[in-house]
C-alpha positions in Angstrom: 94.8 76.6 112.8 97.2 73.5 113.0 100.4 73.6 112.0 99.6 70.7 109.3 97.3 73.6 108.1 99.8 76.0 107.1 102.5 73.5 105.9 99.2 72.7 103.4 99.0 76.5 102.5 102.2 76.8 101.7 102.4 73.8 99.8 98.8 75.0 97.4 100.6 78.1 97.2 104.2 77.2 95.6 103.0 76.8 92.0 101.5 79.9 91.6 105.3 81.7 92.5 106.3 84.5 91.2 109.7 86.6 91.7 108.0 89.7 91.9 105.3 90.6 94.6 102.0 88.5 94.2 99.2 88.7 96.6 99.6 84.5 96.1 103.0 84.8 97.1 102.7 87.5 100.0 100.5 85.1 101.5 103.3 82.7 101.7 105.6 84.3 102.7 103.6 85.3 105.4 102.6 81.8 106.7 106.7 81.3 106.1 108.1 84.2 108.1 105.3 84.5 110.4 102.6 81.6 111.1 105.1 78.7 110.8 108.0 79.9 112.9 105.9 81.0 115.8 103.4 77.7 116.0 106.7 76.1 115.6 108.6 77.4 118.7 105.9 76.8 120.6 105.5 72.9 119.7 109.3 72.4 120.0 109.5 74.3 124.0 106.4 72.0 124.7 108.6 68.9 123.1 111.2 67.0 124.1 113.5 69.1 121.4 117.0 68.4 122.6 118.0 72.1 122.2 117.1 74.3 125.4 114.3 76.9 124.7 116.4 80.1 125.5 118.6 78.9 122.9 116.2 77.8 120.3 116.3 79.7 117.2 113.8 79.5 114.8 113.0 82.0 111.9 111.7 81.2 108.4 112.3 83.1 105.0 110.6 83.5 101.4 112.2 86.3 100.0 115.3 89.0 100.3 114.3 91.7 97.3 112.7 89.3 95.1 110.9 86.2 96.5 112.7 83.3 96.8 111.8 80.1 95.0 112.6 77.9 97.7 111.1 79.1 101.1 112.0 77.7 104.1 112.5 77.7 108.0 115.7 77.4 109.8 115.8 75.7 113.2 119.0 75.9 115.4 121.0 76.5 118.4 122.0 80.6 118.8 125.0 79.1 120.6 126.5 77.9 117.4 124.8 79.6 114.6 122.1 81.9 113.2 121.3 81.8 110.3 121.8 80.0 106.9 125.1 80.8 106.4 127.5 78.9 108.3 127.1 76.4 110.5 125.0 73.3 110.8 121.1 73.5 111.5 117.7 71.7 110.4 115.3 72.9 107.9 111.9 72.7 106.2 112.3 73.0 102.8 109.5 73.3 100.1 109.6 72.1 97.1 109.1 74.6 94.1 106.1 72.8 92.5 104.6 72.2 95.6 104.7 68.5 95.9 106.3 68.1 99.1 108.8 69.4 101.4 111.6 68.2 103.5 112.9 68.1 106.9 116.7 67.9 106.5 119.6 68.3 108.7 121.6 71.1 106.7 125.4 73.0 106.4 125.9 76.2 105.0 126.6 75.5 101.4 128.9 78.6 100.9 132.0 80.2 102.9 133.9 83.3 102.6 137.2 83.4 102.7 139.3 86.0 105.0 140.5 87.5 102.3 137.9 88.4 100.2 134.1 89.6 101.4 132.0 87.7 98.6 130.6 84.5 99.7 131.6 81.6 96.8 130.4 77.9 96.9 131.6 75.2 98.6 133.2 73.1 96.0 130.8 69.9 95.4 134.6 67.8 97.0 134.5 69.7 99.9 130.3 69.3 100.5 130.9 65.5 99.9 133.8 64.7 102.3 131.4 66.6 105.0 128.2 65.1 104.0 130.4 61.4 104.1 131.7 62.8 107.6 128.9 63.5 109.3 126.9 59.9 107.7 129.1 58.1 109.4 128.9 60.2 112.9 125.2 59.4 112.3 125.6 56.5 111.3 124.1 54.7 114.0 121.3 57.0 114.9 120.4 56.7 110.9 120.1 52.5 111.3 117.9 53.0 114.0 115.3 54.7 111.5 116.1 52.5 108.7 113.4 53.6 106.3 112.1 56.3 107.6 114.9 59.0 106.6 116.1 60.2 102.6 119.6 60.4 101.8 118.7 62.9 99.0 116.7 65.3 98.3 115.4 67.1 95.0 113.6 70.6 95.6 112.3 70.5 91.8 114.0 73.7 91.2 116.8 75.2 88.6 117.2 77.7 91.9 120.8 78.0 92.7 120.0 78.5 96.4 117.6 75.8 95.7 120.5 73.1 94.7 122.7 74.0 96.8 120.7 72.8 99.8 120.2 69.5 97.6 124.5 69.4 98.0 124.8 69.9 101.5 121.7 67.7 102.6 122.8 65.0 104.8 120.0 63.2 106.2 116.1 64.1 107.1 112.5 63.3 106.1 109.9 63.5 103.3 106.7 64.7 103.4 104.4 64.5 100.1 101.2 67.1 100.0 99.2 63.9 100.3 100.5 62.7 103.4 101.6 65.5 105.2 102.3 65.1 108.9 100.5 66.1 111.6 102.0 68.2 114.0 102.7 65.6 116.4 104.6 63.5 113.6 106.4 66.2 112.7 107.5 67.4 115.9 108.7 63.7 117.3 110.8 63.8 113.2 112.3 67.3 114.6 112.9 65.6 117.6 114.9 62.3 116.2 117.1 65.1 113.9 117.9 67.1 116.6 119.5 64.9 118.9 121.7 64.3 115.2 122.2 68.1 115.2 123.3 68.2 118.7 125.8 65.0 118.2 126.8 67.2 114.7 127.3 70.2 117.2 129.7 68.5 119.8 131.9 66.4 116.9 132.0 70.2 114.8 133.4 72.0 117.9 134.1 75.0 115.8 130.3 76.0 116.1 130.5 79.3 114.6 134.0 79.8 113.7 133.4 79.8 110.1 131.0 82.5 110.5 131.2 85.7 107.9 131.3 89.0 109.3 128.2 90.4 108.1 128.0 93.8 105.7 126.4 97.0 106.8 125.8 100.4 105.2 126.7 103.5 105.9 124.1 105.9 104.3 125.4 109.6 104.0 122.5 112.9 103.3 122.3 116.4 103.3 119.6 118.9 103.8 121.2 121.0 101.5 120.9 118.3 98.9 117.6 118.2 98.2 115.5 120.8 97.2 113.0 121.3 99.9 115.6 121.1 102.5 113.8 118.0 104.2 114.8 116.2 107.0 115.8 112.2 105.4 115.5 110.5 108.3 112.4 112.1 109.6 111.1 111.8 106.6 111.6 108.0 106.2 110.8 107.4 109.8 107.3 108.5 109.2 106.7 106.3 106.9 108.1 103.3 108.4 106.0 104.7 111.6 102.8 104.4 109.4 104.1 101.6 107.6 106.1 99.5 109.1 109.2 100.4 107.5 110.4 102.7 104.5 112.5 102.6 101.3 115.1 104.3 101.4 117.2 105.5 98.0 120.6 105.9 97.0 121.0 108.4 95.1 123.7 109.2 92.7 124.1 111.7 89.5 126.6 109.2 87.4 126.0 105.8 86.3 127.1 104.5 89.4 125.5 101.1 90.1 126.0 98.0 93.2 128.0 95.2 91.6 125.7 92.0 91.2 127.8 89.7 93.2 127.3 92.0 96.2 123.9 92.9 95.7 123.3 89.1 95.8 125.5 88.7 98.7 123.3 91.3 100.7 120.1 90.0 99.7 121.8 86.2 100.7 122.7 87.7 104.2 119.5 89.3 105.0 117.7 86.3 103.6 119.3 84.3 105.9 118.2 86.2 108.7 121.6 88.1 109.7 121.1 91.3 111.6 122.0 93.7 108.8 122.2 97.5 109.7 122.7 101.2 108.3 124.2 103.7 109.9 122.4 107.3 108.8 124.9 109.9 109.0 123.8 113.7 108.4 126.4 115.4 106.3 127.7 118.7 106.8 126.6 119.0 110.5 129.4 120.5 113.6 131.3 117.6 115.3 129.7 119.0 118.9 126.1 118.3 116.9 126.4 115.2 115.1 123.1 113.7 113.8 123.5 109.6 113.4 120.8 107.1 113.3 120.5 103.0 112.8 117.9 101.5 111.3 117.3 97.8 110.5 118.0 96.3 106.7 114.9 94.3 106.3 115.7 93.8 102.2 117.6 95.1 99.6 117.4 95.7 95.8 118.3 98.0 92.4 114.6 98.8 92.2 112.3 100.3 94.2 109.2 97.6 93.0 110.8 95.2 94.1 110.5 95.8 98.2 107.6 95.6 100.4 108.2 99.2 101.6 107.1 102.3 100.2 109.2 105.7 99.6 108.7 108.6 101.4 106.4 111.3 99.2 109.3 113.9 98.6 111.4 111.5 96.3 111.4 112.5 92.5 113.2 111.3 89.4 115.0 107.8 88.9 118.4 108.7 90.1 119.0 105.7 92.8 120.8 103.0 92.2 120.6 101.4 95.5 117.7 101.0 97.7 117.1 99.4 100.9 113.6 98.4 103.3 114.6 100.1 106.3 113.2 99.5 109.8 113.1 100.4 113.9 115.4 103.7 113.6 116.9 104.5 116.8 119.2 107.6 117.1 122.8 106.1 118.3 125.8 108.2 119.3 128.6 109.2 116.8 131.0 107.2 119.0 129.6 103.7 117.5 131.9 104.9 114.4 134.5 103.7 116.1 133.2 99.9 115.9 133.3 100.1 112.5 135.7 99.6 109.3 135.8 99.6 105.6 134.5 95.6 105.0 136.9 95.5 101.7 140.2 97.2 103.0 139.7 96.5 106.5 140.4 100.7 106.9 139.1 103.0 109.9 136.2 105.7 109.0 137.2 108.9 109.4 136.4 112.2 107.5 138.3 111.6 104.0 135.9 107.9 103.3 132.5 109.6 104.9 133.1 112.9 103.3 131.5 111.8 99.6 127.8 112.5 99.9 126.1 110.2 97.4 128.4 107.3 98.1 126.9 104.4 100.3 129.9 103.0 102.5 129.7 98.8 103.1 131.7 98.0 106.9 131.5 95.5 108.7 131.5 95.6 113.0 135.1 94.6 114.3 134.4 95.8 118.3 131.4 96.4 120.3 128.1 94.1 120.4 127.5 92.1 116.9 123.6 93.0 118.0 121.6 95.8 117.1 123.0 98.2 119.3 120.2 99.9 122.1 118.8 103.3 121.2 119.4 106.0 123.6 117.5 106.0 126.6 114.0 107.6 126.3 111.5 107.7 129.4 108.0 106.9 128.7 107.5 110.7 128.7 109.8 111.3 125.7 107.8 108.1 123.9 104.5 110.2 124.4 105.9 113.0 123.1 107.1 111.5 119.9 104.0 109.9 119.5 102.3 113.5 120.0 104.5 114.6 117.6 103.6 112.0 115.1 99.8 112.5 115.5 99.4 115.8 116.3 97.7 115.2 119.5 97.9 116.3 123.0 100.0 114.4 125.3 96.6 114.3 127.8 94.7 112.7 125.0 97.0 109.9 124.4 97.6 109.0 127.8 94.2 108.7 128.3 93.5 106.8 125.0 96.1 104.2 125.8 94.7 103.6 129.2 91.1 103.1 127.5 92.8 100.5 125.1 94.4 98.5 127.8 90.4 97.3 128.7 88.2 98.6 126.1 88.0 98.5 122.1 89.0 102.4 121.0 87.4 103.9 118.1 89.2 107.3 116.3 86.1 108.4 114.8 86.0 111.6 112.5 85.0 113.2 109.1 87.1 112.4 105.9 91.1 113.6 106.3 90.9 113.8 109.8 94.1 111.2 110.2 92.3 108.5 111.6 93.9 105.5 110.2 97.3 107.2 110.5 96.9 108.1 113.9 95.8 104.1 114.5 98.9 102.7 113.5 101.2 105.5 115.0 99.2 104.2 118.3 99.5 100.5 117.2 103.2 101.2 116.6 104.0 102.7 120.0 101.8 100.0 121.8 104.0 97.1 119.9 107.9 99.2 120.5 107.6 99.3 116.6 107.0 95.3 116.0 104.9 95.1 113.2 104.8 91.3 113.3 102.3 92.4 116.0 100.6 94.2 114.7 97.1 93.3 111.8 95.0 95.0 109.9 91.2 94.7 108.6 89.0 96.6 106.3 85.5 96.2 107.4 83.3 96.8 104.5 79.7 95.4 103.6 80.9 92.2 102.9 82.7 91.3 105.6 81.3 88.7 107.5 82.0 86.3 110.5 83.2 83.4 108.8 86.2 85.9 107.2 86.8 88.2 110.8 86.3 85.2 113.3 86.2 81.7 111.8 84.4 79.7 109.4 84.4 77.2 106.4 86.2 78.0 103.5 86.4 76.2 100.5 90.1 75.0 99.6 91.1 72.5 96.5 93.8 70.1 96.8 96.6 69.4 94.3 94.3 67.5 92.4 91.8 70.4 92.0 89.1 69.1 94.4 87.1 71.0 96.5 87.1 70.6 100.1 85.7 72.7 102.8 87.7 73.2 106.2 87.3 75.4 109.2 89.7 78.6 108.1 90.2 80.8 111.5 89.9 84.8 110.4 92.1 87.2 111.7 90.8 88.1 114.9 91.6 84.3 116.0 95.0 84.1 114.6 95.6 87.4 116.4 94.2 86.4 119.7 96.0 83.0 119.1 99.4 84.8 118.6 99.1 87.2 121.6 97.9 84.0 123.5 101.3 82.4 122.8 103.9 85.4 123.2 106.0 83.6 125.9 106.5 87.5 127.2 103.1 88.4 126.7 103.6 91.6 124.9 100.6 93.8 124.2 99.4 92.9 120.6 97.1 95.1 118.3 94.3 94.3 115.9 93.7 97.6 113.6 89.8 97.6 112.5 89.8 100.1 109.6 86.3 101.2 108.8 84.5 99.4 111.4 80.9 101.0 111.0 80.7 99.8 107.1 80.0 96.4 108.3 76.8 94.9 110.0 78.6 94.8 113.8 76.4 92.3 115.4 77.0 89.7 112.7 80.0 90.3 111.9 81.5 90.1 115.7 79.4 87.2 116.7 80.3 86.1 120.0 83.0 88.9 120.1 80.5 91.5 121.8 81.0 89.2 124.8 84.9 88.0 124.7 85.6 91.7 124.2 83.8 93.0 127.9 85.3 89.8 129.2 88.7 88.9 129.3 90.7 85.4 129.7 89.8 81.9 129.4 87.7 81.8 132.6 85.4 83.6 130.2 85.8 81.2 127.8 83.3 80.3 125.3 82.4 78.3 122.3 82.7 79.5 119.0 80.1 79.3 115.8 82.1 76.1 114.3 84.2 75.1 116.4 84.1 71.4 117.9 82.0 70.5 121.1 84.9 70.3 123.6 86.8 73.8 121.6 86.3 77.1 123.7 87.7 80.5 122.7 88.8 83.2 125.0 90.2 86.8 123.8 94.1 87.3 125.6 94.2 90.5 127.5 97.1 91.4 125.8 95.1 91.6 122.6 94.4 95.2 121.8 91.8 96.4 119.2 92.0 100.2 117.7 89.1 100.9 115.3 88.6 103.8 112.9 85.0 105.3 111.9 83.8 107.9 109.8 81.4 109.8 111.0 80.0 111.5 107.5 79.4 108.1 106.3 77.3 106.4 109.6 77.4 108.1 113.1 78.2 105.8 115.7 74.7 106.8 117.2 73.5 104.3 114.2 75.9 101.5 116.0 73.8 99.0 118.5 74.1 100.0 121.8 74.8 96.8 123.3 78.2 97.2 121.1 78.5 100.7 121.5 79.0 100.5 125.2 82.0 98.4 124.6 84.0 101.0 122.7 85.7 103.8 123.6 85.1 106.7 121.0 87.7 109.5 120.9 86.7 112.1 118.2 89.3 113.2 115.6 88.0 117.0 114.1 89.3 119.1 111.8 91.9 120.9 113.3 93.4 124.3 111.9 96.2 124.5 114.7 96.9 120.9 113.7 97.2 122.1 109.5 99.4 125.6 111.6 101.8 123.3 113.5 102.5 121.3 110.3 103.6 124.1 108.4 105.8 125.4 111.1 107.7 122.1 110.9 110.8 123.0 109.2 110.7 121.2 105.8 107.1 122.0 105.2 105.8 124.6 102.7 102.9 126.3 101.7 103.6 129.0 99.2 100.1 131.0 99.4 98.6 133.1 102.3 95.8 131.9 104.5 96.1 128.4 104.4 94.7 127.6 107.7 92.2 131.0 108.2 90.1 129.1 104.6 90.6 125.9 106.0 88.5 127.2 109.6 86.1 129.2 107.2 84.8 126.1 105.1 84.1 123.7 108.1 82.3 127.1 109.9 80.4 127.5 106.8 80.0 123.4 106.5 79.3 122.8 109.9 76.1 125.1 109.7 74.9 123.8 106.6 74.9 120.3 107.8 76.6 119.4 110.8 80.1 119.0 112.4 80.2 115.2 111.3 80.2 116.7 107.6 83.0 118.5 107.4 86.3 118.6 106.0 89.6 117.1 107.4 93.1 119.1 107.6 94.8 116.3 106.0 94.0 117.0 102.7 96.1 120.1 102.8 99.5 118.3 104.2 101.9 118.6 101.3 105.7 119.0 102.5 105.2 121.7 99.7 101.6 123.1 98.6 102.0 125.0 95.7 98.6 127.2 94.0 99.0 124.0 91.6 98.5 121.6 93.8 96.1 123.2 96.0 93.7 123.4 92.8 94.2 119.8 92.4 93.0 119.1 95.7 90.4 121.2 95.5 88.9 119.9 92.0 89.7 116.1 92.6 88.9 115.6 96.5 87.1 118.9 98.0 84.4 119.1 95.1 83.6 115.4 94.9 83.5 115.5 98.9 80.9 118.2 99.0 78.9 116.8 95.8 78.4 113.7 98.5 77.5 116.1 101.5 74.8 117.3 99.4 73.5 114.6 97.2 70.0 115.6 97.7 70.9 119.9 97.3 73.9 119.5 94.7 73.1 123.3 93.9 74.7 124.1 96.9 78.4 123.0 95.9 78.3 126.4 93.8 78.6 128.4 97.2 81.7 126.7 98.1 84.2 128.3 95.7 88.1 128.0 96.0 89.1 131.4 95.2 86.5 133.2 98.0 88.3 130.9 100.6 91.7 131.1 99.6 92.0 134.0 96.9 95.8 134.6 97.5 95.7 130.1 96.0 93.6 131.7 92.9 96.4 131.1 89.7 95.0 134.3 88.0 
């Protein structure tokens, strides 16, 4: 898909905003964070952009808590600035009723002074005299495309963030949803404003001395305060594991609560794309022992709704105040303290400001790297073992499963609870170093067809409400497209959930070729593309599917597909349920757990066979209680077994709770 294609999206997509999540405005912030950035890079290297590529920065943003009215994408030099907040850059931005959007050569429109940490406004006097300023720098380059650039811009919003950018606006173009540019039109426009920027960068010689300090967190918890005695951080890292990252919660017993202005300020930072952090500091623990992790700040917000992540399954009541989307946790040593302060007083931490549990504590970095800091060392060993750890499967296994995935399509196939879908995005997330920007996922279901997995013509209106059809690519060629384009050609995984509910051979088209053979020397035509288009599948594409075998063996897949995966079977497992429960954290309060659990898929497996049995999933609770396990039993077991024997229902009344697990019977 062109560039000119998702600039279109985007544009369809800006009426329908709303502040909370949307799946209309999901899907633009993914085109803005994701789809629009990366073709975007790749135009610009490939351009005569006047910025060298290993200092091109560009990064687009539609929300920071709650979406953002205004989306956009930032373009600049990392020499002299990062992000949105200080400095001078260029900048797409949409308007709010999705007529149009800009290309506009931009300044921060707040600062914040040294002696205070909350960002404030530039006055409209001070945005004028440099808006005047930097006119007449330009002034010459501006004559030269007399007509073609606006000296104002109006984002059709009541968005503060929104008029602000209308302040500081100096010079750029217009594009109306009518006559939007292609991408060759747009990049040549980039092209003329960045020799501006770069002129803008050598008169402004402070490049980035106006930049703010950025705010971190410092996130302080206790096994002994929570109930269960659960590790926080393990808890949160699975997860964001399974996820792609986590919320975490601040919790407090008063009516403690984040100030507005610096709630804003935070979601402003990370908004703009500032490497935000928090240190996760175990309370309570000997100093020759400490337990300190970092993860990434990905969002931030009062309410738990309002983030993309989700909270771990332990968390009860509504006592948080705070809570933050937390990424990419890498254990760090205790000494990285030491690069940190108190961002209001300026103050060292030591014992006195860490020793309140509840308390978040906001620093700022004043020594050491101003990146992410790199995790302690691990050896590829100690990544399998996490990843065994995480799964619940042999070291052996997954060495040979991640072998098989480097050439073949791998399928996890199993009976229901078996962890399938779990286990494929623990694998997904090892294969990716915990990028989940490359990572997708599908749902094959009956449905599904080519036109949605590989490409075909969708119907789109216009602003006017007409109805157009154009060629829409599917997910497995914007995934091949984006692995195809990784300048380091990092592996890249496609997660096919359910793959055996769809009809394979029409869904996959000319994939049961590109999948045997790799590159573009195998290149082929697709369905609807043009005469002269090929398409070729990137060896650094990686597809992990999941099947379940109680709903359609994969002896019922064709076996001209079949011979292109790699099946690895996921059973039941009772030392899998055993090992769980001798995790510290985990409970079960009744006997024989796991002896009931290998008695109903003995007694299943001879009634039917072992693809109809029962998975060990269902009975990982951090805490099972005889409540709970009756639940389970009632709501997933019975239902489960009604379906094994749709055709014998009489036989459900053999399989009863109480002769499995008696010491789980409530009395």
């Amino acid at each position: 898909m062109a560039l000119k294609d998702d600039l279109a999206q985007v544009l369809q997509l800006q009426p329908q905003y709303k502040s909370n999540h949307s799946p209309e405005t999901t899907a633009r912030n993914g085109i803005i964070t994701r789809d629009i950035p990366t073709k975007l890079m790749r135009l610009l290297r490939t351009a005569s952009f006047p910025v060298p590529d290993q200092h091109l920065h560009v990064y687009g943003s539609g929300a920071a808590g709650l979406n953002a009215k205004i989306p956009w994408v930032f373009i600049g030099d990392s020499r002299r600035t990062m992000s949105a907040q200080s400095g001078w850059y260029l900048v797409l931005l949409f308007q709010q009723d999705g007529r149009g959007f800009y290309a506009s050569l931009n300044k921060n429109s707040t600062t914040s002074p040294p002696d205070q940490w909350d960002a404030v406004p530039i006055t409209e006097e001070s945005a004028d005299r440099t808006r005047r300023r930097a006119r007449k720098l330009l002034e010459d380059d501006m004559a030269a495309c007399a007509g073609d650039l606006v000296d104002k811009i109006n984002l059709a919003t009541n968005s503060s963030i929104g008029r602000a950018y209308e302040t500081t606006h100096v010079t750029g173009f217009s594009y109306g949803v009518n006559d939007l540019p292609d991408d060759d039109r747009l990049v040549d426009d980039l092209c003329t404003l960045g020799e501006m920027l770069v002129k803008v960068y050598e008169w402004d010689e402070g490049g980035m001395t106006n930049n703010v300090e950025p705010m971190h967190l410092l996130l302080k918890w206790s096994r002994a305060g929570n109930l269960h005695h659960i590790d926080e951080v393990e808890a949160h890292r699975s997860v964001a594991t399974a996820e792609g990252s986590a919320t975490w919660g601040c919790y407090t017993e008063s009516d403690k609560s984040i100030s507005g202005v610096r709630l804003e300020a935070l979601q402003k930072q990370i908004e703009s794309g500032v490497p935000t952090v928090a240190l996760l500091r175990e309370s309570g623990r000997p100093k020759s022992d400490p337990n300190l992790w970092q993860a990434s700040v990905l969002g931030v917000s009062d309410t738990a709704d309002a983030l993309d992540s989700l909270l771990p399954p332990h968390y009860e009541g509504d006592s948080h105040f705070l809570f933050l989307e937390l990424a990419n946790f890498v254990r760090v040593e205790e000494s990285i303290l030491s690069d940190f302060v108190l961002h209001a007083s300026g103050s060292p931490l030591d014992e006195g400001s860490m020793g309140n549990q509840t308390s978040p504590l906001y620093i700022k970095r004043v020594a050491g790297s101003p990146v992410v800091p790199t995790p302690l060392p691990q050896s590829d060993a100690e990544d399998l073992s996490e990843l065994s750890r995480l799964t619940l499967i042999e070291e052996k296994v997954l060495s040979e499963l991640l072998t098989e995935l480097e050439e073949r399509l791998v399928v996890l196939a199993g009976p229901p609870g078996t962890g399938k879908t779990w286990t494929a995005r623990h694998i997904a997330n090892h294969v990716t170093s915990g990028d989940k920007d490359r990572v997708n996922l599908v749902q094959f279901h009956p449905a599904m067809s080519y036109e949605s997995f590989v490409q075909g013509l969708q119907p789109v209106s216009d602003s006017h409400g007409q109805i157009n059809f154009k060629v829409v690519d599917g997910v497995a060629v914007t995934s091949a497209d984006a692995a195809r384009d990784d300048p380091d050609k990092r592996p890249h995984v496609l997660l096919i959930d359910e793959i055996n509910r769809a009809n394979l051979p029409k869904v996959l088209g000319e994939l049961i070729y590109l999948l045997e053979y790799r590159g573009e020397e195998y290149a082929m035509k697709l369905q609807y593309q043009r005469s002269v288009e090929t398409f070729a599948l990137p060896e650094n594409l990686r597809f992990i599917a999941t099947m379940n075998t109680a709903d359609r063996s994969i002896r019922s897949v064709d076996a001209a597909i079949r011979r292109r995966f790699s099946v690895f079977e996921l059973s039941p497992n009772p030392e899998v349920l055993q090992r769980y429960y001798d995790t510290a954290g985990n409970h079960c309060e009744f006997e024989g757990l796991v002896a009931g659990f290998a008695t109903l898929n003995a007694q299943l497996e001879a009634d039917i066979d072992r693809h109809h049995t029962v998975g060990h999933t269902f009975f990982m609770r951090s805490v099972l209680t005889r409540e709970r396990m009756q639940t389970i039993w009632l709501r997933q077991i019975v239902p489960l077994l009604d379906e094994y024997f749709f055709d014998a229902s009489e036989r459900v009344a053999e399989y009863r709770l109480n002769d499995l697990w008696p010491d789980a019977n409530l009395g």
